[in-house]
BATORFI-428965 format. One record per residue (C-alpha): x, y, z; residue in one letter; chain; residue number from 1. Coordinates in steps of 0.25 Angstrom, whole numbers. Layout:
<pts>
<pt><east>X</east><north>Y</north><up>Z</up><drenfi>A</drenfi><sefi>A</sefi><vexvo>NUM</vexvo></pt>
...
</pts>
This chain:
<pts>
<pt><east>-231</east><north>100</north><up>119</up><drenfi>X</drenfi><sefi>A</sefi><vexvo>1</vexvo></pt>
<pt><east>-225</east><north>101</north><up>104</up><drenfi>X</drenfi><sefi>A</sefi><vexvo>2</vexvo></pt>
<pt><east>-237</east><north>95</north><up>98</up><drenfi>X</drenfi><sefi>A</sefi><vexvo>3</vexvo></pt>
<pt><east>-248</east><north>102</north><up>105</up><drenfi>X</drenfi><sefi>A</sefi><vexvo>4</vexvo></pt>
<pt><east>-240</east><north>115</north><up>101</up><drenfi>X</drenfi><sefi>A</sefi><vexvo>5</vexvo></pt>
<pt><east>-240</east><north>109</north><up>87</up><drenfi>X</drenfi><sefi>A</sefi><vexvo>6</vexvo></pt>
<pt><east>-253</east><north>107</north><up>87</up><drenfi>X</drenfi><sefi>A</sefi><vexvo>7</vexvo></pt>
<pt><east>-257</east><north>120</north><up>92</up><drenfi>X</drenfi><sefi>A</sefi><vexvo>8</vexvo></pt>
<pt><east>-248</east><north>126</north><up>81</up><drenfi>X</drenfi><sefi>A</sefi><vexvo>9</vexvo></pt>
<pt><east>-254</east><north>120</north><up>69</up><drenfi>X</drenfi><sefi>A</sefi><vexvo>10</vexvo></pt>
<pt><east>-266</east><north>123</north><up>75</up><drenfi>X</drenfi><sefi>A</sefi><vexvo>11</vexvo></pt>
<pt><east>-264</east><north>138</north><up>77</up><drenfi>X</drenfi><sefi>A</sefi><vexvo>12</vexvo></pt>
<pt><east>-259</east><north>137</north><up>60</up><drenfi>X</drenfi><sefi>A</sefi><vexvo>13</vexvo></pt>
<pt><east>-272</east><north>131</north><up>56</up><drenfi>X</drenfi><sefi>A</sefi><vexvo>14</vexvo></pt>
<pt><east>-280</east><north>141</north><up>64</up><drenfi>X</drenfi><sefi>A</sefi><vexvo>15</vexvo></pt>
<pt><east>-273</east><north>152</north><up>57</up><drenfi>X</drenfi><sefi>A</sefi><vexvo>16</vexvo></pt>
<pt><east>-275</east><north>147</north><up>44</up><drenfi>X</drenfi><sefi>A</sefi><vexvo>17</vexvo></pt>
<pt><east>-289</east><north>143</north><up>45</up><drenfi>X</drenfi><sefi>A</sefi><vexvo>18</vexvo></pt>
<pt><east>-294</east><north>158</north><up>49</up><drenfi>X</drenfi><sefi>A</sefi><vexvo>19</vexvo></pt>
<pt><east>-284</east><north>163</north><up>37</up><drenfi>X</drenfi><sefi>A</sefi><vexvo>20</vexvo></pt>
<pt><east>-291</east><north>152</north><up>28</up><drenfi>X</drenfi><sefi>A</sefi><vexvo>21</vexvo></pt>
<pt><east>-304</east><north>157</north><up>33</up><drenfi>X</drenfi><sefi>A</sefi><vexvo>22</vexvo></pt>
<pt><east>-298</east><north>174</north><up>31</up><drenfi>X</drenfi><sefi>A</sefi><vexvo>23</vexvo></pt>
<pt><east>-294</east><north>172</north><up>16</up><drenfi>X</drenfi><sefi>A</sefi><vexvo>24</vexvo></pt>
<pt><east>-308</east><north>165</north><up>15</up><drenfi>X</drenfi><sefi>A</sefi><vexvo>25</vexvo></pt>
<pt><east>-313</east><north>178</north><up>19</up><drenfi>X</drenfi><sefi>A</sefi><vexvo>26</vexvo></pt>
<pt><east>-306</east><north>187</north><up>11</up><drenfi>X</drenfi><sefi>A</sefi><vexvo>27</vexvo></pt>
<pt><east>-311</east><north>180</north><up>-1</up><drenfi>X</drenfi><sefi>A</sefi><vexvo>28</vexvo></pt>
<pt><east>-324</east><north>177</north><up>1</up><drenfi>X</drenfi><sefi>A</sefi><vexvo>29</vexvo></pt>
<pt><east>-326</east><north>194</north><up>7</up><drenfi>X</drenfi><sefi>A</sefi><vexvo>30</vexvo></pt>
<pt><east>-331</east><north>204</north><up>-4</up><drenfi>X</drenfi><sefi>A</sefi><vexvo>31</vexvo></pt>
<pt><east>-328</east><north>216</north><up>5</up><drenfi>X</drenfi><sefi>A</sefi><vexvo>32</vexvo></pt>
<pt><east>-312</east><north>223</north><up>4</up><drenfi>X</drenfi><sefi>A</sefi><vexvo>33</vexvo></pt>
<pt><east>-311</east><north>227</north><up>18</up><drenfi>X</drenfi><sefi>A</sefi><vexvo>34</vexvo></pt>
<pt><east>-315</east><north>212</north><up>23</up><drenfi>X</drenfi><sefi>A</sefi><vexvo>35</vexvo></pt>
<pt><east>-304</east><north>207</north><up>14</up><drenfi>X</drenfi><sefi>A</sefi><vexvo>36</vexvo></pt>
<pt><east>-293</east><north>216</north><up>20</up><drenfi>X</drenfi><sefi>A</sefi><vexvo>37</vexvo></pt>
<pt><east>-298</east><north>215</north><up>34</up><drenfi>X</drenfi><sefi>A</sefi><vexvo>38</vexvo></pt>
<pt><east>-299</east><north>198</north><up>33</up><drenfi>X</drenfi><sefi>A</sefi><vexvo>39</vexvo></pt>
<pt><east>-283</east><north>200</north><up>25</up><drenfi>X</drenfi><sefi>A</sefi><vexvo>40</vexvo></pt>
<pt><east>-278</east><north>207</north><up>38</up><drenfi>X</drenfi><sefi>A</sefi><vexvo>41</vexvo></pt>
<pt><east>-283</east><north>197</north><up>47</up><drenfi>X</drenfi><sefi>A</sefi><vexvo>42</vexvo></pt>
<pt><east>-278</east><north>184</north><up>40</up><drenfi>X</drenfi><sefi>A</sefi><vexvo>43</vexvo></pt>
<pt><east>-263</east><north>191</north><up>39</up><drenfi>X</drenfi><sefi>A</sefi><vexvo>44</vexvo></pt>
<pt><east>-259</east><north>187</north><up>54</up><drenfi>X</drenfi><sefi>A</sefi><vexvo>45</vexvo></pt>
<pt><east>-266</east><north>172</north><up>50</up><drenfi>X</drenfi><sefi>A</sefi><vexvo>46</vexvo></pt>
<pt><east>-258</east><north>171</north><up>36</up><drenfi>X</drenfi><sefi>A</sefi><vexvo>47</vexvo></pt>
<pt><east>-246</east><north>177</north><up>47</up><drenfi>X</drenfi><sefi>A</sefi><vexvo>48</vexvo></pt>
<pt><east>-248</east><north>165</north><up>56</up><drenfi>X</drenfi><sefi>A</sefi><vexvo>49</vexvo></pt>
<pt><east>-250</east><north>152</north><up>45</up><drenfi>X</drenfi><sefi>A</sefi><vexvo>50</vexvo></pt>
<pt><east>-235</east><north>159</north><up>40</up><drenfi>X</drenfi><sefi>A</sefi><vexvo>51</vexvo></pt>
<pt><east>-229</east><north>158</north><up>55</up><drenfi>X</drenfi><sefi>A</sefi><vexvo>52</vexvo></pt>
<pt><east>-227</east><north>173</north><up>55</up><drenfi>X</drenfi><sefi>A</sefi><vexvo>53</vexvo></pt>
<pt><east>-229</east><north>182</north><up>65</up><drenfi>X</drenfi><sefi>A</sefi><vexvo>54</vexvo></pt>
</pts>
C-alpha cells in the first residue's frame, strides 16, 4: 500500500508540473496583458503544489 501511495504521489507531482510547464508556455507565447495575468493566477495553486504548500 506504501508503493501504490508512492506511485500515485509522484504521479500527482508530475501532473502539476506538466500543466504549470504548459501555463508559463502560455504566458509567453500570449501577446494579449490580460491573458498573461489571467494564465499567472491560475499557475499560483500549481507552482503551490510542486512546493508542497498548501
Amino acid at each position: 500500500m506504501g508503493i501504490l501511495n508512492t506511485v500515485i504521489e509522484f504521479s500527482y507531482y508530475l501532473l502539476s508540473a506538466f500543466i504549470a510547464f504548459v501555463l508559463i508556455r502560455e504566458i509567453y507565447k500570449t501577446e494579449n496583458y490580460q491573458e498573461a495575468v489571467l494564465y499567472s493566477v491560475i499557475l499560483v495553486p500549481f507552482i503551490l503544489r510542486i512546493l508542497r504548500i498548501k
